[in-house]
C-alpha positions, 0 to 999 in steps of 0.5 A: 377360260376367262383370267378376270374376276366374275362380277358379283351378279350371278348369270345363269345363262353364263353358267348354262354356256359354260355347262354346254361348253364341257359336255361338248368337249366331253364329247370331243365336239368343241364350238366358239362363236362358229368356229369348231375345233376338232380337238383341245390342247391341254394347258396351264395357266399361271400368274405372278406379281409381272406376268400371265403366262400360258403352257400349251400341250401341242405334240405333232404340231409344227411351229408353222401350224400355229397362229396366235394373236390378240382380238380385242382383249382376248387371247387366241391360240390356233392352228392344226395337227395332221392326221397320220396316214396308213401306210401300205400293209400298216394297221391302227389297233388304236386310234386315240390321238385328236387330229385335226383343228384346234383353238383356244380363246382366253379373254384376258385382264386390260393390266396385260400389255400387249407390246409385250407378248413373246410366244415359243415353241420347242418340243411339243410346247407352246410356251406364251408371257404376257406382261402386266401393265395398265395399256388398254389393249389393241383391236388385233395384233399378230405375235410371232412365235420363235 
């Protein structure tokens, strides 16, 4: 999902990527630039006149699970949810819940000043603000979640 505006040429190999993109994710198959990801977390992405910020679904998911970082630009959320083992004389009637990795990429307006990004996690939800400014931005910086 990109937060900047498109240019006014129109790309159709963009519109073919993005087309491919949601019938991959249709079929739970989700693939970034080799990276595959088993599942992806719903979110919400809201503006104001100071900041960007980024609400992220990640019930299961420990806070030690997941990594988010800035690379060049562009936001990046990671990590990974385990999978539930069966126990001894316990049978699945349904098994709907996505285990496994997931990942998130959001390219990102160079008016987000990354010095300050603060990142939380409480209750299942990954909670990111990205602060406006005219900062160019970094090559890749880590940011703690709390």
């Amino acid at each position: 999902m990109q937060l900047t505006r498109r240019s006014e040429t129109w790309d159709p190999f963009q519109e073919i990527d993005e087309l491919r993109t949601r019938v991959n994710r249709l079929f739970g198959l989700t693939k970034w630039d080799g990276d595959l990801a088993d599942w992806v977390p719903s979110c919400n992405v809201t503006e104001d006149d100071k900041e960007y910020r980024v609400r992220m679904e990640l019930p299961d998911v420990k806070k030690e699970d997941v990594k988010v970082n800035m690379e060049n630009g562009v936001l990046v959320v990671q990590g990974e949810r385990n999978e539930e083992k069966e126990e001894r004389g316990v049978r699945f009637h349904r098994h709907e819940l996505s285990c496994g990795k997931f990942l998130r990429r959001f390219t990102m307006p160079e008016e987000v000043d990354e010095s300050k990004i603060q990142a939380n996690f409480r209750d299942g939800m990954l909670n990111l603000v990205l602060a406006k400014s005219k900062v160019k931005p970094t090559q890749v910086k880590e940011i703690p979640i709390n």
